[in-house]
Structure formats: C-alpha cells, structure tokens
DSSP file (Angstrom, degrees, kcal/mol; ACC not computed):
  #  RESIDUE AA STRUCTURE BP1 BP2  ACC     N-H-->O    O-->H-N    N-H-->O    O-->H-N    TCO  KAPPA ALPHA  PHI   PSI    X-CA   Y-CA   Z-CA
    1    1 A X              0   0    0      0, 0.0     2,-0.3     0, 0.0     4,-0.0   0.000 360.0 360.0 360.0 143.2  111.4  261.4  197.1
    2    2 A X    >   -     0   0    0      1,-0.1     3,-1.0     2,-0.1     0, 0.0  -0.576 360.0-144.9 -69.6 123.2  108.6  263.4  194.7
    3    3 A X  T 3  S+     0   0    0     -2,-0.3    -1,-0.1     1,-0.3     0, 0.0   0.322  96.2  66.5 -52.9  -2.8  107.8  266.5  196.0
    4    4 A X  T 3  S+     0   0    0      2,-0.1     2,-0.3     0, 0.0    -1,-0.3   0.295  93.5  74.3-122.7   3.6  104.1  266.1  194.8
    5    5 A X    <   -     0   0    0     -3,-1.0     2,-0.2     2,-0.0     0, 0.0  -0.836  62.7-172.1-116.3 153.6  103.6  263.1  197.5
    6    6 A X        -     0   0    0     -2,-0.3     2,-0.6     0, 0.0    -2,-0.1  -0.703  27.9-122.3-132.0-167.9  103.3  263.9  201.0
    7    7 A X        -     0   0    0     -2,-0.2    -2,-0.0     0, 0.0     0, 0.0  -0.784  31.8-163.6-130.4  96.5  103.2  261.5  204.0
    8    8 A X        -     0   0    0     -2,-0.6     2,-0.2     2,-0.1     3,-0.0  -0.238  31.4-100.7 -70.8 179.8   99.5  262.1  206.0
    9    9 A X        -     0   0    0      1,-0.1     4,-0.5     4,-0.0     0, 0.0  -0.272  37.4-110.7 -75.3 179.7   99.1  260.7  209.8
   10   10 A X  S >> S+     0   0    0      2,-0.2     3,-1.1    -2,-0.2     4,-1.0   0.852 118.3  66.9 -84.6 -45.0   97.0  257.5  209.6
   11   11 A X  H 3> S+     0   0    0      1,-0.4     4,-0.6     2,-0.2    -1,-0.1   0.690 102.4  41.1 -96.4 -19.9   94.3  259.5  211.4
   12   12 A X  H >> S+     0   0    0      3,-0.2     4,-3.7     2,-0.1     3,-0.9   0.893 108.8  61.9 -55.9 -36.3   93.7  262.0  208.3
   13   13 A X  H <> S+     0   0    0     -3,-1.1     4,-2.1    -4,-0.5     3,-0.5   0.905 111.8  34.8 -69.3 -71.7   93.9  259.4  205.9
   14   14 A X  H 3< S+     0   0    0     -4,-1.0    -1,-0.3     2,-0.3     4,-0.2   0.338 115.3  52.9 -69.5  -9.9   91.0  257.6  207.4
   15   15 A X  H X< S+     0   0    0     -3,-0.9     3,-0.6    -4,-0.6     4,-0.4   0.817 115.7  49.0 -84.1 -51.4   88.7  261.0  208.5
   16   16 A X  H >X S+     0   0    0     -4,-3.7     4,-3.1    -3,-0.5     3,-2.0   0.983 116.8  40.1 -47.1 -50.1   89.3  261.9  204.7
   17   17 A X  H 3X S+     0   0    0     -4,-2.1     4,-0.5     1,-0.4    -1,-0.2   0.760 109.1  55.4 -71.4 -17.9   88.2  258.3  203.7
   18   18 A X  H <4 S+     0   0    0     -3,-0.6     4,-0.5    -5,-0.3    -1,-0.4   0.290 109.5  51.6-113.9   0.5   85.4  258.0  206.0
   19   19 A X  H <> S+     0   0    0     -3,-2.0     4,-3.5    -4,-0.4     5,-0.5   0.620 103.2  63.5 -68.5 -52.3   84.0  261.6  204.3
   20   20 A X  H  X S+     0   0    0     -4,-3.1     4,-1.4    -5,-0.3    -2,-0.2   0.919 103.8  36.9 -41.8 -44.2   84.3  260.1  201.3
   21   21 A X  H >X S+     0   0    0     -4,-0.5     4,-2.7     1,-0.3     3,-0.8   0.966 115.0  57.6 -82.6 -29.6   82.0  257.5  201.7
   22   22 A X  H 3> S+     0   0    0     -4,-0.5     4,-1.4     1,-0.3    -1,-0.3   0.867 108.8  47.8 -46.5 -34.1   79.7  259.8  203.7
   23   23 A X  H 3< S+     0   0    0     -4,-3.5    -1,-0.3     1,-0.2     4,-0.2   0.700 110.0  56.3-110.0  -9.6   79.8  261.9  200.8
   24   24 A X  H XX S+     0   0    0     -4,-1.4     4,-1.3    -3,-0.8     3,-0.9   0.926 102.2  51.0 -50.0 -63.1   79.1  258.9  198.5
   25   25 A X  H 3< S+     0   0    0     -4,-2.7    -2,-0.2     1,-0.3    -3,-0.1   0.783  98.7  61.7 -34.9 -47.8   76.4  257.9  199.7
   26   26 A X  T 3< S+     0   0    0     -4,-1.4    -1,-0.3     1,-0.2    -2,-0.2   0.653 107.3  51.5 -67.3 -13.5   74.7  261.3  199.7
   27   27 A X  T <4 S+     0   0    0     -3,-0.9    -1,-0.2    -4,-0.2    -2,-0.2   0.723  88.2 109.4 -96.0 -19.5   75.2  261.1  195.6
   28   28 A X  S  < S-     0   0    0     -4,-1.3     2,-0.2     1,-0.1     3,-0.1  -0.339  87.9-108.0 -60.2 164.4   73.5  257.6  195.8
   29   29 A X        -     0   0    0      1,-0.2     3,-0.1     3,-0.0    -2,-0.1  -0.536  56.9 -82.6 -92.4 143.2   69.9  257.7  194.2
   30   30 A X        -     0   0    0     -2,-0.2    -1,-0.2    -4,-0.1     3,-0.0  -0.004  50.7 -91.5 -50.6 155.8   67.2  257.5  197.5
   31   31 A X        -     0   0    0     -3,-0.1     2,-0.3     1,-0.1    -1,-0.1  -0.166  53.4-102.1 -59.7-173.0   66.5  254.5  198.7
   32   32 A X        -     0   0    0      1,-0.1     3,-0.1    -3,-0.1    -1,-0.1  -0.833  52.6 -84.4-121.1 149.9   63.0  253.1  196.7
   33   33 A X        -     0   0    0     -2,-0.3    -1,-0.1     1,-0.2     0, 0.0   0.159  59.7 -80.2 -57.8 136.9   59.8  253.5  198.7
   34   34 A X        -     0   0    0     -3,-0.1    -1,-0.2     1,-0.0     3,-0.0  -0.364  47.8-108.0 -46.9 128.0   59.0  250.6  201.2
   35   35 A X        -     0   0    0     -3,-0.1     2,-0.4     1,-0.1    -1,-0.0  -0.327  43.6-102.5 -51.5 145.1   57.4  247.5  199.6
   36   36 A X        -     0   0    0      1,-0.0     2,-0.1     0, 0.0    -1,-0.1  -0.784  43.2-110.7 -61.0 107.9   53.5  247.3  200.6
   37   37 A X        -     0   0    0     -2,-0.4    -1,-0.0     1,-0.1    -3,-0.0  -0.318  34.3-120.5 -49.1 115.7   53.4  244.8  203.3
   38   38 A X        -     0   0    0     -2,-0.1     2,-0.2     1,-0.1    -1,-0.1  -0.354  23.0-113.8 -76.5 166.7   51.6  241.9  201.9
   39   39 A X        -     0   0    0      1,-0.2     2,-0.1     3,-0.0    -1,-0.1  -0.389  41.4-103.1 -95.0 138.8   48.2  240.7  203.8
   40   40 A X        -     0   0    0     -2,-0.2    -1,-0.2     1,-0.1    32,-0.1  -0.412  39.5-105.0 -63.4 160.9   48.6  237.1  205.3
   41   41 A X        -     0   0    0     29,-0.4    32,-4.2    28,-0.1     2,-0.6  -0.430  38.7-138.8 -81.0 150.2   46.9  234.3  203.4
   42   42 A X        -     0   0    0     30,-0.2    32,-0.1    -3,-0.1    30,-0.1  -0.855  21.3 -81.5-130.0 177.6   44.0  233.1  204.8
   43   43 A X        -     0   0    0     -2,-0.6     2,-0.6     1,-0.1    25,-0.2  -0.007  31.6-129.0 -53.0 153.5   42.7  229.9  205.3
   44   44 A X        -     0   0    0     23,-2.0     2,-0.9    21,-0.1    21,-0.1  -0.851  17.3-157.2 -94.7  87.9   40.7  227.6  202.8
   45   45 A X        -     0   0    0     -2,-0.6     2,-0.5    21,-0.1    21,-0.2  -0.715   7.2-170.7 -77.3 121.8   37.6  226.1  203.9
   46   46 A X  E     -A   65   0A   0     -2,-0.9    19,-1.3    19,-0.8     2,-1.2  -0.874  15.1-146.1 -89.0 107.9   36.3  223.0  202.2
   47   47 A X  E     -     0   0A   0     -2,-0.5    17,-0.2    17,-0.2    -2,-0.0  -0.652  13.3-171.6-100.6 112.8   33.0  222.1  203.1
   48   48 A X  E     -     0   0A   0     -2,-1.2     2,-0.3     1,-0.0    16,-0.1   0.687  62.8 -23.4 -63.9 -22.3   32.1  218.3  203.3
   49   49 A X  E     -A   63   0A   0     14,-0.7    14,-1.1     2,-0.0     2,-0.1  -0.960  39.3-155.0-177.5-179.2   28.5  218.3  203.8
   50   50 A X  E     +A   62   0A   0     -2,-0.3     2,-0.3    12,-0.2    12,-0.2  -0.637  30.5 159.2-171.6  78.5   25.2  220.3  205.0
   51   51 A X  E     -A   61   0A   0     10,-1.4    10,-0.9    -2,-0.1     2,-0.5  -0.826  39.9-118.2-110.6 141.6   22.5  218.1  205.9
   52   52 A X  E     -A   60   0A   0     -2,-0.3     2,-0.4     8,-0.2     8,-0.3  -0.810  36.4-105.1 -97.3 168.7   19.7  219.2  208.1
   53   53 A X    >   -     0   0    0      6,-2.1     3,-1.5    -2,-0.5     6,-0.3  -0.748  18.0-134.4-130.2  99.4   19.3  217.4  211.4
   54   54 A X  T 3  S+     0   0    0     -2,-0.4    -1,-0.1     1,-0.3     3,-0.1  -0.072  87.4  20.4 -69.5 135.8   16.8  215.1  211.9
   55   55 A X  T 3  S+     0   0    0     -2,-0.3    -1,-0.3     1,-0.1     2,-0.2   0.648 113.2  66.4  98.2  -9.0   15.0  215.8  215.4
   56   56 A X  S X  S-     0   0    0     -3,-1.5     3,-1.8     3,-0.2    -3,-0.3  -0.462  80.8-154.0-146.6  92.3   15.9  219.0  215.8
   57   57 A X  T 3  S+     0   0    0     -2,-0.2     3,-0.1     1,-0.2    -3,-0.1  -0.159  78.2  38.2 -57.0 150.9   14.1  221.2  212.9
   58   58 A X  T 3  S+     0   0    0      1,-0.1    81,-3.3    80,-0.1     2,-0.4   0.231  98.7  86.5  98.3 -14.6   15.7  224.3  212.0
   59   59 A X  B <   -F  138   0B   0     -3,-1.8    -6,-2.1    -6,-0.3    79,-0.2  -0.960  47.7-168.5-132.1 151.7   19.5  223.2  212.1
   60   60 A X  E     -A   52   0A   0     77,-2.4     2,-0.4    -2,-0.4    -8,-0.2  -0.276  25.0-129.7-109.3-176.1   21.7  221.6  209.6
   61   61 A X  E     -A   51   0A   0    -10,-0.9   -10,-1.4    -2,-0.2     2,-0.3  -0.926  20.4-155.3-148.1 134.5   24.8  220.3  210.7
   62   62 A X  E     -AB  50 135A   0     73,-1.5    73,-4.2    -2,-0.4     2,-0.2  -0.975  11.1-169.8-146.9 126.7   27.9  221.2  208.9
   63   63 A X  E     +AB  49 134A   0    -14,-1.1   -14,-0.7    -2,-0.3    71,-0.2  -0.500  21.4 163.1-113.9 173.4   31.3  219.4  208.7
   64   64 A X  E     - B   0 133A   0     69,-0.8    69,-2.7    -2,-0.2     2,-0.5  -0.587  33.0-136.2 165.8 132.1   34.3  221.4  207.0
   65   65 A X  E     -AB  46 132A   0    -19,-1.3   -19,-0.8    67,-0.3    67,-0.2  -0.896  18.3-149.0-103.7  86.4   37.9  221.1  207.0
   66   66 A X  E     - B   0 131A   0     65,-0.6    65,-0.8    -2,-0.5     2,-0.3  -0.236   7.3-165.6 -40.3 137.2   40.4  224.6  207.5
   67   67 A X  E     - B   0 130A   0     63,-0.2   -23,-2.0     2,-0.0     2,-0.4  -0.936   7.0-177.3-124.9 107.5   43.5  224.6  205.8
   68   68 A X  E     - B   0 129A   0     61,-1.1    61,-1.9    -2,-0.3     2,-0.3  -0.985   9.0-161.3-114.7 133.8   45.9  227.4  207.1
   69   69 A X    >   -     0   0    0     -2,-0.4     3,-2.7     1,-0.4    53,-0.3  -0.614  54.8 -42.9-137.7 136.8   49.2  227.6  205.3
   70   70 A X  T 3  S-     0   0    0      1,-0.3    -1,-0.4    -2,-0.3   -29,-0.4   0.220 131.4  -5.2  -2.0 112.6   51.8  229.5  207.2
   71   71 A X  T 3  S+     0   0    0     53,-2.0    -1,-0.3    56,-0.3   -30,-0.1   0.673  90.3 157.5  87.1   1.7   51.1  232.5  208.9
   72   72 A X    <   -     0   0    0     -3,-2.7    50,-2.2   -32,-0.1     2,-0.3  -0.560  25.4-162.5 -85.2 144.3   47.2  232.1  207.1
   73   73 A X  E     -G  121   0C   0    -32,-4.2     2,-1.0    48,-0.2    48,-0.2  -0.980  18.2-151.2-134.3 126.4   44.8  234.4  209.5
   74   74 A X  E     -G  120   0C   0     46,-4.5    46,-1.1    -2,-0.3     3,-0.1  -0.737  31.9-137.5 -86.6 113.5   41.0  234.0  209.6
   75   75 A X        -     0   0    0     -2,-1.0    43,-0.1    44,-0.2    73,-0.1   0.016  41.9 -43.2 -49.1 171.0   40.1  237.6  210.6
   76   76 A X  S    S+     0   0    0     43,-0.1     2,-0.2    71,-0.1    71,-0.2   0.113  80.0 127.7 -27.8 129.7   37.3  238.6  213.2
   77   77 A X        -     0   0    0     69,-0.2    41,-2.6    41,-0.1     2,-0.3  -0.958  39.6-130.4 175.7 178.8   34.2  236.8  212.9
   78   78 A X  B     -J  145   0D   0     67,-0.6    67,-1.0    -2,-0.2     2,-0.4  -0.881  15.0-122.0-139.1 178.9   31.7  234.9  214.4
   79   79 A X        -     0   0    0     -2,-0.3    36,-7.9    65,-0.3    65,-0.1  -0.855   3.4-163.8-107.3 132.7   29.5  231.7  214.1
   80   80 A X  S    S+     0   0    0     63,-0.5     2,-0.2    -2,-0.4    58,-0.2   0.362  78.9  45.2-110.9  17.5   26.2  232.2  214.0
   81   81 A X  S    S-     0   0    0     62,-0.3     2,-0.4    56,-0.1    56,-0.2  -0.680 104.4 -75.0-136.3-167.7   25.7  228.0  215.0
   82   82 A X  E     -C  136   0A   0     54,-1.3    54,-4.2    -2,-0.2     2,-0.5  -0.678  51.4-159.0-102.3 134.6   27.5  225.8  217.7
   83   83 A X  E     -CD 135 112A   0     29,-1.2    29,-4.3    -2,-0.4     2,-0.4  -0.970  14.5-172.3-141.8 122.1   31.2  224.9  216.4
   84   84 A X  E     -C  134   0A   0     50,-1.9    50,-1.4    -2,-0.5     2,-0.3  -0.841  18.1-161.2-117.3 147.2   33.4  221.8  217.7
   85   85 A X        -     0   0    0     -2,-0.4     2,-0.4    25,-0.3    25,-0.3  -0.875   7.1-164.6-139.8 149.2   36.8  222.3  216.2
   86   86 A X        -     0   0    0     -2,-0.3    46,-4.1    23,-0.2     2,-1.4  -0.941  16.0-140.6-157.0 128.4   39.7  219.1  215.9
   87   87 A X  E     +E  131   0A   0     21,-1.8    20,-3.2    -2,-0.4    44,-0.2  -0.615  24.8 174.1-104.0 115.3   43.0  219.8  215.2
   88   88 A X  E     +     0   0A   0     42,-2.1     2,-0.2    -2,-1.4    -1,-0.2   0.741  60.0   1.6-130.1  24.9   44.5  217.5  213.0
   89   89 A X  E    S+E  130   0A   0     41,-1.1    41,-1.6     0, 0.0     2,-0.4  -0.929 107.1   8.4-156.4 165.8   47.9  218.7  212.1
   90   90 A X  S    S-     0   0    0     39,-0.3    16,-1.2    -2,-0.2     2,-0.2  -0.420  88.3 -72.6  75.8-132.2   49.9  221.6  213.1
   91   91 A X  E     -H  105   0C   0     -2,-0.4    32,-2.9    14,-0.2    33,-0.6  -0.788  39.7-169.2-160.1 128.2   49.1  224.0  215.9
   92   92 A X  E     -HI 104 122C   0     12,-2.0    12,-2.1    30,-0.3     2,-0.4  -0.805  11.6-150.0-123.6 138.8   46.3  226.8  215.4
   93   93 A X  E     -HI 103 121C   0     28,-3.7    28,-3.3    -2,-0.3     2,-0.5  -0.988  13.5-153.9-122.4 134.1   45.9  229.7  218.2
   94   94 A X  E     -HI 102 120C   0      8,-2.0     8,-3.6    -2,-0.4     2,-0.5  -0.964  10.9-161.0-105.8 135.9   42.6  231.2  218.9
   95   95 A X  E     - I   0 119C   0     24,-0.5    24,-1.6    -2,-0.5     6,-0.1  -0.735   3.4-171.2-126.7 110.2   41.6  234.4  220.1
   96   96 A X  E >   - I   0 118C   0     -2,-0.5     3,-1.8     4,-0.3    22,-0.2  -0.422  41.9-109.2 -67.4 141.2   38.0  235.2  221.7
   97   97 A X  T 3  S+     0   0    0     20,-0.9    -1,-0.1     1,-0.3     3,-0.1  -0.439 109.9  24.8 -70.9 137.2   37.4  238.7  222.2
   98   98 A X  T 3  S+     0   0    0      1,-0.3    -1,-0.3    -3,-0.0     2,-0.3   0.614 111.1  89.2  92.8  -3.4   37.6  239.1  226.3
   99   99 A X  S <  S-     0   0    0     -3,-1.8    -1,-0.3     3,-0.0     2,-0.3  -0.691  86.1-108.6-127.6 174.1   39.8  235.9  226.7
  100  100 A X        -     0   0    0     -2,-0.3    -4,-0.3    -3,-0.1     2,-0.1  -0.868  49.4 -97.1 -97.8 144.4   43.5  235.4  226.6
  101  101 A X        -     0   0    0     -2,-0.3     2,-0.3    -6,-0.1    -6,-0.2  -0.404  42.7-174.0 -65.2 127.5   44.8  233.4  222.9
  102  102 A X  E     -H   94   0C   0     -8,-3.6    -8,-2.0    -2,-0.1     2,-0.4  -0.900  13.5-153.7-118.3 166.3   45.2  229.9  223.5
  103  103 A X  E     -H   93   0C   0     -2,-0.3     2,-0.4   -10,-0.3   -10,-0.2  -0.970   7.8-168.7-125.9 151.0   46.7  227.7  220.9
  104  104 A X  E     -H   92   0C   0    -12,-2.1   -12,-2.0    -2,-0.4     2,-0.2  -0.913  17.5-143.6-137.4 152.1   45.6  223.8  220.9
  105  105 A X  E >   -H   91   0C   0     -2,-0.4     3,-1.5   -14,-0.2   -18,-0.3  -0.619  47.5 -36.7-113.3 169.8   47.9  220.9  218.3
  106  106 A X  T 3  S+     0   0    0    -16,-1.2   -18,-0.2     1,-0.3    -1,-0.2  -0.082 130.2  19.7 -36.1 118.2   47.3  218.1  216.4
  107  107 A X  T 3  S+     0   0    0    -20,-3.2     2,-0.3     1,-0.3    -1,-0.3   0.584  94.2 102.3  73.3  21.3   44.7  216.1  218.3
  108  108 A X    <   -     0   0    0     -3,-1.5   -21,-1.8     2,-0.0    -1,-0.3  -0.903  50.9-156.1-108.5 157.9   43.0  218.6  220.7
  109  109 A X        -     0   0    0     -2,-0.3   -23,-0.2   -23,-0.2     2,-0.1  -0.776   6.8-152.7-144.4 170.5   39.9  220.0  220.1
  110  110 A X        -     0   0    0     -2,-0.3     2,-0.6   -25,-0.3   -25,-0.3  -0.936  11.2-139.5-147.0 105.7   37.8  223.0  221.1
  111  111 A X        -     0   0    0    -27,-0.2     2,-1.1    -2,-0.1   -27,-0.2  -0.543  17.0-159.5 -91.6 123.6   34.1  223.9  221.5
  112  112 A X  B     -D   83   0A   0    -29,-4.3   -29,-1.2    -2,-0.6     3,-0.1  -0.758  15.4-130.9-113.6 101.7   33.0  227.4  220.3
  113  113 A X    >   -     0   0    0     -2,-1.1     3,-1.5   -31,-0.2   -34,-0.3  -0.131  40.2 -98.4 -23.8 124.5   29.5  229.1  221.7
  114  114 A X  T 3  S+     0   0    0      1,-0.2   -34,-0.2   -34,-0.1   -32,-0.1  -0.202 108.0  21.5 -20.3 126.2   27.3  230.5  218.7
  115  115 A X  T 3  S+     0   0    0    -36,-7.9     2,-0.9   -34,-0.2    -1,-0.2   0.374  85.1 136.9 104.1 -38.9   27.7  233.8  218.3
  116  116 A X    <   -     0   0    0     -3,-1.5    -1,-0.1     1,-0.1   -37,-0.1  -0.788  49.0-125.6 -91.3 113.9   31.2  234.5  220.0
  117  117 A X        +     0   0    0     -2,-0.9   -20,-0.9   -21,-0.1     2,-0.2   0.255  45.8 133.3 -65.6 147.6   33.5  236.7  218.3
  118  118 A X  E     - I   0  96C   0    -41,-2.6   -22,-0.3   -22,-0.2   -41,-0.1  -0.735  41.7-118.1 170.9 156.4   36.9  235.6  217.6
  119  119 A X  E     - I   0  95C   0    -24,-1.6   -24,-0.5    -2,-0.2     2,-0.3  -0.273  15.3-166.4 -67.9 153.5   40.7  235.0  215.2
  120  120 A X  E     -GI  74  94C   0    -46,-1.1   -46,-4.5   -26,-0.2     2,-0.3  -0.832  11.3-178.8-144.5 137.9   41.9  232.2  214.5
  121  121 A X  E     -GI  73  93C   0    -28,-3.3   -28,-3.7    -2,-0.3     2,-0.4  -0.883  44.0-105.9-133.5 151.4   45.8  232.0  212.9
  122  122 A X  E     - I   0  92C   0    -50,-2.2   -30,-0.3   -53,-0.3   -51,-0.1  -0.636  37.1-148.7 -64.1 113.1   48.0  229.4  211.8
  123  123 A X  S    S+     0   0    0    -32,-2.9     2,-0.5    -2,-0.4   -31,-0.2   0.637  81.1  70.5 -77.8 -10.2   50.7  229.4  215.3
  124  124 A X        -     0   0    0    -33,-0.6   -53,-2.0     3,-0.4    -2,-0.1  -0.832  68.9-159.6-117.1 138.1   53.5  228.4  213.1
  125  125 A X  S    S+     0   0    0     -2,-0.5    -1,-0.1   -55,-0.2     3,-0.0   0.833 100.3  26.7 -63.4 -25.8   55.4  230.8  210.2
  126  126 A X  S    S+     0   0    0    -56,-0.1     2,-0.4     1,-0.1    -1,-0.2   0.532 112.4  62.9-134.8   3.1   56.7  227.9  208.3
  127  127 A X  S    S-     0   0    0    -36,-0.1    -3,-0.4   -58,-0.1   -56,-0.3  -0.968  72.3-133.3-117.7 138.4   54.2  224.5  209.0
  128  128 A X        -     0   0    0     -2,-0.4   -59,-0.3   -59,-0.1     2,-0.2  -0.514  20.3-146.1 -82.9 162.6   50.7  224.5  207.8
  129  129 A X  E     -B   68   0A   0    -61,-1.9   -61,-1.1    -2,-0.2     2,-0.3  -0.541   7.2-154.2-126.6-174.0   48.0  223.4  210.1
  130  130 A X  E     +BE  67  89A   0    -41,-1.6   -42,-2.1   -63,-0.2   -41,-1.1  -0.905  12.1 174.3-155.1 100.4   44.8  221.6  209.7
  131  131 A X  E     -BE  66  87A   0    -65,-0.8   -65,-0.6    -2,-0.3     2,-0.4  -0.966  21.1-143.1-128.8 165.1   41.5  221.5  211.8
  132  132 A X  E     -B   65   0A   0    -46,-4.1   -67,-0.3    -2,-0.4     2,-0.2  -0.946  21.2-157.2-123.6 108.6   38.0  219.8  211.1
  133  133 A X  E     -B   64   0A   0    -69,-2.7   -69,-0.8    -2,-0.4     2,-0.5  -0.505  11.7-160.6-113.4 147.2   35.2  221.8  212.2
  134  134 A X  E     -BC  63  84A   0    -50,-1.4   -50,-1.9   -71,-0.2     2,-0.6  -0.993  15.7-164.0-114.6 105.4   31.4  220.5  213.1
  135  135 A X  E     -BC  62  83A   0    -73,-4.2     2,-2.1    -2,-0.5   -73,-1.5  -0.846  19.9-154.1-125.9 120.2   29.0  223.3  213.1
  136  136 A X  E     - C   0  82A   0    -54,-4.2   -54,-1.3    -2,-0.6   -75,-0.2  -0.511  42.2-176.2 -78.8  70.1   25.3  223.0  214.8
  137  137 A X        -     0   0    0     -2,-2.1   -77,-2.4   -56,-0.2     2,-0.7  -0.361  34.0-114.8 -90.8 157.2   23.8  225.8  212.3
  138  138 A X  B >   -F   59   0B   0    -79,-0.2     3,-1.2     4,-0.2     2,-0.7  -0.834  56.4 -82.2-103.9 119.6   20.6  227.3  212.2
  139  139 A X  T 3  S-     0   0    0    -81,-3.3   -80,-0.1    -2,-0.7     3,-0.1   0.057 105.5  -5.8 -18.5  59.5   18.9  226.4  208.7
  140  140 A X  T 3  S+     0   0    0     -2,-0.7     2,-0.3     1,-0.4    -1,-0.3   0.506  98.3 121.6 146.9  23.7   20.0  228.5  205.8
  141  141 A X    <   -     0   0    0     -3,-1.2    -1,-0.4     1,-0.3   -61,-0.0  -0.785  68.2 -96.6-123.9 148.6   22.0  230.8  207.6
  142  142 A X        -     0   0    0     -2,-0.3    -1,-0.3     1,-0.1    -4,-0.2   0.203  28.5-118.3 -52.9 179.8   26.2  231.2  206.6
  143  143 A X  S    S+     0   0    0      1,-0.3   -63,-0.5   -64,-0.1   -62,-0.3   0.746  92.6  11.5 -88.9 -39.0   28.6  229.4  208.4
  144  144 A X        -     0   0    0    -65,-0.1    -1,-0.3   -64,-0.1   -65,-0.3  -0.934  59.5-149.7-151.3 147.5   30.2  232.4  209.6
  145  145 A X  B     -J   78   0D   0    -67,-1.0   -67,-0.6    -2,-0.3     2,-0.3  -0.375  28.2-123.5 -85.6 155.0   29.5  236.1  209.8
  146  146 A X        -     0   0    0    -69,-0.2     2,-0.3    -2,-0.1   -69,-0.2  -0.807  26.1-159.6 -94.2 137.7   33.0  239.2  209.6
  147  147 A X              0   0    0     -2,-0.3   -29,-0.1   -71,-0.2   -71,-0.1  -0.936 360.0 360.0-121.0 129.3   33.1  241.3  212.3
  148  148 A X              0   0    0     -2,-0.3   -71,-0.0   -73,-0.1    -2,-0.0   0.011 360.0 360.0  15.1 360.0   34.8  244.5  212.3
C-alpha cells in the first residue's frame, strides 16, 4: 500500500466534507439584494355612460364595468354617490372599514352607501373577475374619491 494514502473513519471524511462546503459557500459572492416587491395591478374601469337623471336634478347616473385581473386591488376609497355592484364573473372580496370582508361571485350583487370607505380585490390569484357597477352620483362630481 502507498505510504502517502491513509484510511480516515467515515466520520472525519464527512466533518471534513461538510467544512468544506461551509467554507465554500463563505467564498460565494453575497446573495443580490431582494427584488422590490411589485404593487398589485389594479383594476380597469370602463365607463359606459353618464347621463343625468331625469326627475331627480343634481344626479347623473353612472354604469361602468371593473375588470380585476388576478390579485388586481382597488385601494381605499370612497363613493361620493349611491353604488349597486353585479358580479359577473369570478369572485371579488370587499372590505368596508368597521365591517368584516365578505366576498360575493358571479351573479350576486351588493349595494354600497355614498360615502363609505372601503377595498375591493380580485379573491382569486389566478382567475380574473368582473363586476358592473350602477352609481346614483351627484352632478359633476368623480366617481370615486382615494382615501388614505
């Protein structure tokens, strides 16, 4: 046998082997800086019409279709007119400040008070959703305001 070979226990070889990669590692370059979390999409509104309302001066009435694409979140906000909501695909979760989040599907609807703060998100990560909104607005005024 060659003098220049030895025979270790199993349990050096593998305390040596398992420095080694510890001590590999430490010569790898640092990891690279955490990606910047991207912002969820948010939703598209498309607005179908704006007519004002005959018989009751001072409000328009305003139809509009939301499109939320995976994951899309309409931030904090409010309505500053009277807002009937119809879900017509997917599933959409709202949350009023002060309430517990409910989420309503394709073919339930929802009436939202003038005025009351609240989210609304797309409930699913990987199907887009759909609702068609009716808004009893006060003549010239947005459709909906950001809140904080």
């Amino acid at each position: 046998m060659n003098s220049n070979y030895r025979i270790l226990p199993v349990w050096l070889f593998f305390a040596v082997m398992a420095g080694a990669t510890s001590s590999c590692a430490a010569v790898q370059s640092a990891p690279a800086a955490a990606a910047p979390v991207a912002a969820p999409p948010v939703p598209v509104r498309t607005q179908m019409f704006d007519v004002a309302l005959e018989g009751l001066k001072g409000f328009d009435g305003i139809m509009y279709i939301t499109d939320f694409l995976p994951g899309a979140v309409a931030a904090r906000h409010s309505h500053l007119g009277y807002e009937f909501n119809y879900i017509l695909k997917g599933a959409v979760t709202f949350q009023v400040d002060g309430q517990a989040p409910f989420t309503l599907t394709a073919g339930q609807g929802a009436y939202n008070v003038r005025d009351r703060i609240h989210t609304v998100k797309n409930a699913s990560a990987t199907e887009p959703a759909q609702l068609v909104a009716v808004l009893i607005n006060d003549t010239g005024k947005p459709i909906a305001v950001p809140v904080p």
